[in-house]
N, C-alpha and C positions, 0 to 999 in steps of 0.2 A: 613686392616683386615676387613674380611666381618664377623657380627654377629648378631645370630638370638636369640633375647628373645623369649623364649614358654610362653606364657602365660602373659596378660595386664592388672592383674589384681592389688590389691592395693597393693604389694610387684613389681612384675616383669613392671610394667608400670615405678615406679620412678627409676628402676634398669634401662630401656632401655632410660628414658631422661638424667641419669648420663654419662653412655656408648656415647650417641650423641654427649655430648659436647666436647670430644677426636675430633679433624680434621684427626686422621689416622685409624677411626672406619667406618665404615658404617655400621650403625644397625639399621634393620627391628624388629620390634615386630609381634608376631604371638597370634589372639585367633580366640574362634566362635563365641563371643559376637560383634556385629558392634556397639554397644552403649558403651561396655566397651573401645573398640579401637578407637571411639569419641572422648573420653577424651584427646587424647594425638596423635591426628594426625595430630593436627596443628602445633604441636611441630618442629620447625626447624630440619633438618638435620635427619629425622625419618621418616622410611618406616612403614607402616602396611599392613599388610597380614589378610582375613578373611580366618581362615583353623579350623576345627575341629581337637584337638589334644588328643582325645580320641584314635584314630582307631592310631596304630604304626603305619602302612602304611603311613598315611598322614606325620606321624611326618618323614620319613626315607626321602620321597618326598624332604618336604622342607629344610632338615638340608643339601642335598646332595650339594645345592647352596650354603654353607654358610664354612667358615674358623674354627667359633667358635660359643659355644652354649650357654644359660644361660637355664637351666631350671626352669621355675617358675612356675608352673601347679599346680593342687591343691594335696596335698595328697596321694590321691586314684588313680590319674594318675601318681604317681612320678616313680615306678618304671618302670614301662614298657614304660616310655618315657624315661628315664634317659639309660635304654636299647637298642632302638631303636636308640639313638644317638650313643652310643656305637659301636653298629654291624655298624652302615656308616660311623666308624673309622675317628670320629669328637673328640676334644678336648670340654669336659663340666664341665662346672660350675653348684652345682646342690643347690637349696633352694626348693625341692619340699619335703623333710621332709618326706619320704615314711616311712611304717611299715616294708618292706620287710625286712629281709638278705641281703644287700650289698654288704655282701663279698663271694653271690653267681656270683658277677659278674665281681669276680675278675681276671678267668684265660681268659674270655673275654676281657678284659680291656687290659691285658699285651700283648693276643694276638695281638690284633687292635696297639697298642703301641701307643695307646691315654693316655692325660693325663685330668684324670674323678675323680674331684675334687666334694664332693657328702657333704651334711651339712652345706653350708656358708651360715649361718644364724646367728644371736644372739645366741642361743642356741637352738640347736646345733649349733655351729659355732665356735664363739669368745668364747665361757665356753670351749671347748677343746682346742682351740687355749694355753689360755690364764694355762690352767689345765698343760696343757706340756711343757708349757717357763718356769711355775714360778718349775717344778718337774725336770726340765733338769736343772737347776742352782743349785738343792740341793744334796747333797750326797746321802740321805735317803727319799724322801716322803714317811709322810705317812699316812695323810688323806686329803681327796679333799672335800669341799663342794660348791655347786652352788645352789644360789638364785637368781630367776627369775620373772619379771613377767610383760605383760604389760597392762594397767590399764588407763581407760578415767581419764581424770584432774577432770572429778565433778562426784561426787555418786551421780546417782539415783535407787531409790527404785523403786522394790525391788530387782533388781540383780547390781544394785550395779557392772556394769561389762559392758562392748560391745567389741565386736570381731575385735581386733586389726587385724588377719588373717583370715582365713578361717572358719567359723564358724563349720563346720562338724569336723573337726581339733578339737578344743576345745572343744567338748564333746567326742573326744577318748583321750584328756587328762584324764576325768573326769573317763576313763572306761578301759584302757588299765593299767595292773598289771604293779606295777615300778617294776625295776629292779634295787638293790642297791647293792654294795657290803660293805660287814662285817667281819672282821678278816680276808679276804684273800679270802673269800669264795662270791656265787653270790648268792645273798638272793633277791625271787619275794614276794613284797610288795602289795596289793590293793593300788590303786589310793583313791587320801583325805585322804587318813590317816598318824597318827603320826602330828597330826596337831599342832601348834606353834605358839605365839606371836613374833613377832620381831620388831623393832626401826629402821628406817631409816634418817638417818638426810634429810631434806627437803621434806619427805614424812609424818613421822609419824609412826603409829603400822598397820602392814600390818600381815595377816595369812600368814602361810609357810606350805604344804602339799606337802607328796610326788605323786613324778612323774616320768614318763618313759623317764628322761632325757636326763639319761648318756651315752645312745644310743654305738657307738662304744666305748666310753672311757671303758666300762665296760671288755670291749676284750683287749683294746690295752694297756693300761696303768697299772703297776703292781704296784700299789697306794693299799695297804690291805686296806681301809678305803673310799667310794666315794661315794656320794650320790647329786639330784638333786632335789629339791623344788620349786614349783608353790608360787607364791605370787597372793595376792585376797586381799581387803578391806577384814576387819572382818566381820563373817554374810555370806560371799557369799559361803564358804563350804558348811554349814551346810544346805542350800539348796539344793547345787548340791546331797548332799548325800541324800535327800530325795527322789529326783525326782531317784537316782538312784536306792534307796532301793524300791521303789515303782512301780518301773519295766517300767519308762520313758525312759531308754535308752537301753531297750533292742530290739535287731534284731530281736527276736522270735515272729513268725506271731500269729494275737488272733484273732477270730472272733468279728464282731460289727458292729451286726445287718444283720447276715449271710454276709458280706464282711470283706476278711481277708487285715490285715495291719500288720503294725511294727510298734510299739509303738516309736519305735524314729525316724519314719519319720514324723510322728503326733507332735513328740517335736519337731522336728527341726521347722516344717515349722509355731510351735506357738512362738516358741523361736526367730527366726533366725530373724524376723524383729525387734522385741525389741531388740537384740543385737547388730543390723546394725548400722556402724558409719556413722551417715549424716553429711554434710556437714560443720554443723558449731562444732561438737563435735572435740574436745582436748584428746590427749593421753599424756602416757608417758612410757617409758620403764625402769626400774631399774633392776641391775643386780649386785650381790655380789657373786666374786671368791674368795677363800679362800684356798689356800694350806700348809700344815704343814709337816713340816718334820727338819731335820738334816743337820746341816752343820757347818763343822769346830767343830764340837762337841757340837754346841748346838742348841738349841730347838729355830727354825723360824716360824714365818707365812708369807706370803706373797700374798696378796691382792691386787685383781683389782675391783675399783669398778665403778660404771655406772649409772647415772641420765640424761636421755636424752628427750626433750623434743619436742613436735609437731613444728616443724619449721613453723613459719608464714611468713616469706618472701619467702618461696618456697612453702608454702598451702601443705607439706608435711607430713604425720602422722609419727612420732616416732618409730613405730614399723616399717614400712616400708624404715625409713631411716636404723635404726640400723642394722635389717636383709639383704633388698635391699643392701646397701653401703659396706658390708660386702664381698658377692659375685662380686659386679663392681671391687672393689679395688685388690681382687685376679684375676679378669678377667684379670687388669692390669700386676698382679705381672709377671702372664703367660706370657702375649705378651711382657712384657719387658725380660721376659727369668731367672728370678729370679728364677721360680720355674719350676720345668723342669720333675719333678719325673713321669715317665708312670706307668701306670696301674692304678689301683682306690686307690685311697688318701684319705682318711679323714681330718678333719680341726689337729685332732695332731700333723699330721704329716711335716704339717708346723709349728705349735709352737715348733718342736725341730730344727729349722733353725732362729736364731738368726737374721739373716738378715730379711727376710720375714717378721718375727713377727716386727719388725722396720719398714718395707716398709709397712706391714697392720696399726701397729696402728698410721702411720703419716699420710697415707690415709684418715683416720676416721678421726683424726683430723680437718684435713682439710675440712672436711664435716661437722663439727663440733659435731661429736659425739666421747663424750672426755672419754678414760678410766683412771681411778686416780689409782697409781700405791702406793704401800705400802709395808716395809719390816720392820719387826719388832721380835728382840727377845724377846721371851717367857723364863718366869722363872720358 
């Protein structure tokens, strides 16, 4: 099977070294950066491509050679690559975490009779996944909560933070309205708020604010109760909401000094280097699923939870394996024929196939990012 990673950067580079080590893969990685495709072209059994994957065109070009597709592009590019794979009636795997509607691209998907697998990420990803294994075993769910977050091993001052993914990415965490649902109903939150203390063993007291997490689960999942929470060292909110309140991440052009900007390209590009993880900086990712509900008549939780940390015998960052490894291991699931559903998929819709969610989380395991599973009733 021939497969093309979109995108080489700190997610989709350890996605396309995991995929190489398969002998029945041949996978090229695709970016525009020749210095980011450096990193990983001496890699055994790995092709790279310099292509610009801004322009659809280019993207339609090179998926047309390829069997299977991983998208890893950033953001801002995710949907209209994840489309462009689409219409050239390619099978994708998608981690590019787009804002669009995805299920405008639904009667597309069914057309082409591709199977366009969109959110394998950590979360998105495995919190859906894991939100519809533990609510398909229950008679009743009926609240979901997901705490997330990924976080350098050492606090420095003053943000206390560096950009596990994409940095532009995590300031439309800090800016785009959550969306939670409450009694049944979809209730839009501002982002940082409703903020919280919380105790993680092996971490400590970490804050909890809401976020624009729950992404499809919000549509697909008839859970009256679901919400999803950014985790941050304490202190790092309460910044982000300043620089917010004070109109650093706003798009609205201001003059200065008769040249007009956007105040959050001025943060970004004061931001984005202090954020930057160098080379010898440590992560980690933690993630607590929780669903509640009914069964057999009485009152469950059931709980996944997740401490993962920078792998040093593969020089790998945490966030990159959890999210990256997440997507390879379904790439798997597909070519082994496990998962076969056409048209556009969410991660849900594999956590209500018992098998898969088996074959995804021995997967991780095996990669060594271990979810600890939990079932417990409630009095």
């Amino acid at each position: 099977m021939k497969i093309v990673v979109l995108g080489a950067g700190r997610v989709g580079g350890p996605c396309a070294i995991d995929l190489a080590k398969e002998p029945q893969f041949d996978v090229t990685v695709v970016d525009r950066d020749t210095e980011t495709l450096g990193k990983i072209s001496n890699h055994p059994h790995l092709h790279t491509v310099e292509q610009d994957l801004a322009n659809p065109a280019n993207v339609s070009a090179i998926v047309n050679n390829f069997d299977f597709v991983l998208n890893a592009v950033p953001g801002f590019m995710g949907y209209r690559t994840f489309e462009a794979v689409i219409k050239a009636g390619k099978n994708i795997v998608d981690i590019a975490f787009f804002p669009e509607d995805p299920f405008q691209l639904q009667k597309l998907a069914a057309k082409k009779g591709v199977i366009a697998v969109m959110d394998c990420g950590v979360a998105p990803g495995m919190s859906n996944v894991l939100v519809a294994h533990a609510a398909a075993q229950m008679d009743n769910a009926l609240e979901a909560t997901i705490f997330v977050g990924g976080l350098p091993l050492v606090r420095q001052w003053p943000w206390e933070y560096k950009a596990v993914f994409s940095p532009i990415d995590v300031i439309e965490e800090y800016t785009r309205p959550a969306r939670l649902v409450e009694n049944g109903k979809l209730v839009v939150k501002p982002a940082l708020t409703e903020l919280e203390l919380r105790d993680f063993r092996g971490i400590g007291t970490l804050e909890a604010f809401n976020s624009d997490g729950l992404r499809t689960l919000a549509n697909t999942m008839k859970i009256p109760n679901m919400k999803e929470k950014t985790l941050r060292y304490p202190g790092h909110v309460e910044r982000m909401q300043l620089l917010r309140h004070t109109g650093f991440f706003s798009q609205k052009e201001i003059k200065v000094n008769g040249k007009s900007i956007r105040p959050i390209d001025l943060t970004a590009k004061l931001l984005f280097p202090q954020w930057e993880m160098n080379k010898d900086d440590r992560d980690l990712t933690i993630m607590q699923v929780q669903v509640i509900g009914m069964k057999n008549g009485k009152k469950i939780s059931h709980t996944f939870d997740l401490l993962d940390l920078f792998d040093e015998t593969t020089n790998t960052h945490s966030m990159a394996r959890t999210t990256g490894y997440t997507a390879t291991v379904i790439a798997r699931m597909i070519a082994a024929g496990l998962y076969n559903r056409t048209g556009l998929s969410v991660p849900e819709y594999i956590g209500q196939d018992a098998r898969a969610v088996d074959f995804l989380l021995k997967g991780l395991e095996e990669r060594g990012v271990i979810y600890k599973e939990g079932i417990q009733e409630i009095a």
